[in-house]
C-alpha positions in Angstrom: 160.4 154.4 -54.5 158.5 156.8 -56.5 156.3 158.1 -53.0 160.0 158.4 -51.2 161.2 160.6 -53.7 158.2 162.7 -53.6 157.7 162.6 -49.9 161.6 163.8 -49.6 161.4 166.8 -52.2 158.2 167.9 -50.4 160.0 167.6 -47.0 163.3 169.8 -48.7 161.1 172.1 -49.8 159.1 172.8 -46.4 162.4 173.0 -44.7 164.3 175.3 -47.3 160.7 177.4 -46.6 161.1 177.8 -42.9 165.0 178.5 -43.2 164.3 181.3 -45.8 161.4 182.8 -43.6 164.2 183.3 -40.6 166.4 185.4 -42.7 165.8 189.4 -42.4 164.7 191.1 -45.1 166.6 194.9 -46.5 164.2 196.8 -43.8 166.6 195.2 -41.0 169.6 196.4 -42.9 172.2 198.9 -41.0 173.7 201.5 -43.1 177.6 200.7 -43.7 178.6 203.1 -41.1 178.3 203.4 -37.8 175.8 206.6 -38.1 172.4 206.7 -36.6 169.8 205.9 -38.3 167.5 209.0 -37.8 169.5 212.3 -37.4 169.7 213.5 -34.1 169.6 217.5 -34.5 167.6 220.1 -37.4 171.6 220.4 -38.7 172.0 216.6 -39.2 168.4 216.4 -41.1 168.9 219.3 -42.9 172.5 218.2 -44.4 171.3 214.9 -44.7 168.8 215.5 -47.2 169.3 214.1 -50.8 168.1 215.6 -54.0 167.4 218.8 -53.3 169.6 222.2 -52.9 170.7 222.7 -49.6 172.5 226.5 -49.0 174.9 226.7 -46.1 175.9 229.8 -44.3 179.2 229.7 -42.1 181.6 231.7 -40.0 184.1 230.4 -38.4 185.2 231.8 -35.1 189.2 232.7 -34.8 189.4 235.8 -32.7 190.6 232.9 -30.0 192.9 230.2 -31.1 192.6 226.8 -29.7 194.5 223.9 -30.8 192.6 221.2 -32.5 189.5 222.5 -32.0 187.4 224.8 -34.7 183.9 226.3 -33.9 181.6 227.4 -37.1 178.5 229.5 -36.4 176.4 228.0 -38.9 172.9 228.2 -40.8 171.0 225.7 -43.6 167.9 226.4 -45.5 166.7 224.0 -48.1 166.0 226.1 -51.4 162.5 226.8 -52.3 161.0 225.5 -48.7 161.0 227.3 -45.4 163.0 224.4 -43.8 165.7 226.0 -41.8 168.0 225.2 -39.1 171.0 227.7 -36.9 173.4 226.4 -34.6 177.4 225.3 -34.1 179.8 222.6 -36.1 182.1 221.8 -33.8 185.7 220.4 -35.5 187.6 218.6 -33.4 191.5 217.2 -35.2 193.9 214.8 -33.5 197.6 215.3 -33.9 200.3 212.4 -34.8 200.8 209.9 -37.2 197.4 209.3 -38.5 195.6 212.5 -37.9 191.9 212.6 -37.4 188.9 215.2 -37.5 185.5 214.9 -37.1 182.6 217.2 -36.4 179.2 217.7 -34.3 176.0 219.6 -34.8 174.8 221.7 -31.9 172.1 223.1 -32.7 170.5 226.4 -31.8 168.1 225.4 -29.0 171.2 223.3 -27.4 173.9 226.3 -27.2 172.9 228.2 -23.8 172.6 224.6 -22.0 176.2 224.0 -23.8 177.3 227.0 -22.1 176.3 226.4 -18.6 177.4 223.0 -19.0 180.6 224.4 -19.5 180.6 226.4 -16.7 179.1 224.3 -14.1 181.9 221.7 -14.9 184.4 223.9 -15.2 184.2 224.3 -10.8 183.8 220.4 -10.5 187.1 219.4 -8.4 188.2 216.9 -5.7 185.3 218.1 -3.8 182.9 216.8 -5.9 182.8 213.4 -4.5 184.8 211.8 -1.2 186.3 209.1 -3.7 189.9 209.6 -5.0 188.9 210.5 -8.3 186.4 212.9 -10.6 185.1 212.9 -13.4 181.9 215.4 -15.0 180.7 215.0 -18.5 178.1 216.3 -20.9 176.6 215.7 -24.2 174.9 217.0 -26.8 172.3 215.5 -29.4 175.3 215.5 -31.7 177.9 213.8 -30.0 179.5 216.4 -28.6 181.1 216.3 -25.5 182.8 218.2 -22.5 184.5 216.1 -19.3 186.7 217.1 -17.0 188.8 215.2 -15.0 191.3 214.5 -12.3 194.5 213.8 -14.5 196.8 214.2 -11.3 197.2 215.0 -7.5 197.1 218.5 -8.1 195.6 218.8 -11.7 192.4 218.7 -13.5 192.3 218.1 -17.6 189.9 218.5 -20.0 188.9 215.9 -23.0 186.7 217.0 -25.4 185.1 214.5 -28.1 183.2 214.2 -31.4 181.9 211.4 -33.3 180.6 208.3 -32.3 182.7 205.0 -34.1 185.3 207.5 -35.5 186.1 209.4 -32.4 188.2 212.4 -32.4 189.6 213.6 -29.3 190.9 216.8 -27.8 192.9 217.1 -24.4 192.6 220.3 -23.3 193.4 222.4 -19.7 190.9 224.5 -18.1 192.2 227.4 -19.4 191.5 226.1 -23.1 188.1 225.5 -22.0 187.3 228.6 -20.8 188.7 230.0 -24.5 186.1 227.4 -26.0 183.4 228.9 -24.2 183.9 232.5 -25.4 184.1 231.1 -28.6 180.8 229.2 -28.3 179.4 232.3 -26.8 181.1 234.5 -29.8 179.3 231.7 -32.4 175.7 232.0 -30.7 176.0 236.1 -30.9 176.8 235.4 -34.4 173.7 233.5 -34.6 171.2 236.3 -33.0 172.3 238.6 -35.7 171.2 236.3 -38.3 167.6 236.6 -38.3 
């Protein structure tokens, strides 16, 4: 009786041994959110950095209005270290009942591809493709993005996106686009003068 007993714990204990082994330790954690886990552009290190003074420099661009959508020329520095970063926060805020906003990095290096981004698919139409339907889309590091699309017979639309869980959307028309860009284009001359 004495031999079963000991035989049984040493068994429980083997098993209970193996079972903890299978279970992940904190280094497989995710974060709470649904962020990244490394940040994707020099703005999203830069703000992400804890215990340590981080100086912000902003304009915001309003010579053109655009519903919904806000556009920040921006720069970061990191007191007492040459780590330094330039680029665009782009805002985007929903309308209705539960309004939402939420922003992406672009950052310096990513603007001029931005910008012919938006022009090339700014001439994408029903000629694009022999199917029924378009669409064209592009992305930044930061989860920014552009598409355009057939939204009827006759009509292209424009949907513009930040975020990646917590999307915020924008529908905009081709001619909103176009006041985008200038305002894009108004934030990077912004930029050059900061040197």
């Amino acid at each position: 009786m004495y031999l079963k007993m000991i035989l049984f714990s040493t068994m429980m204990l083997i098993c209970s041994g193996v079972a903890m082994a299978q279970r992940p330790g904190p280094e497989f954690w995710r974060r709470v959110g649904c962020e990244p886990f490394e940040p994707r552009t020099k703005l999203e290190a830069l703000d992400d950095r804890h215990s340590t003074v981080i100086i912000k420099g902003f304009t915001r661009i309003t010579t053109v209005d655009v519903r919904g959508v806000r556009i920040d020329a921006v720069e970061m520095k990191e007191m007492g270290n040459v780590s330094r970063a330039k680029g665009l926060v782009v805002s985007l805020r929903e309308g209705g009942e539960r309004p939402r906003e939420n922003r992406a990095f672009v950052d310096y290096e990513e603007i001029e591809p931005l910008l012919n981004a938006i022009d090339a698919i700014s001439r994408v139409d029903e000629t694009a493709t022999r199917l029924t339907g378009f669409e064209a889309r592009y992305r930044t590091q930061g989860d920014f993005e552009i598409g355009v699309f057939r939204q009827t017979r006759s009509g292209t639309a424009v949907i513009m996106s930040t975020g990646i869980c917590d999307l915020a959307t924008q529908t905009l028309t081709l001619d909103d686009l176009a006041k985008v860009r200038s305002m894009i284009q108004e934030a990077k001359n912004r930029l050059d003068e900061v040197k």
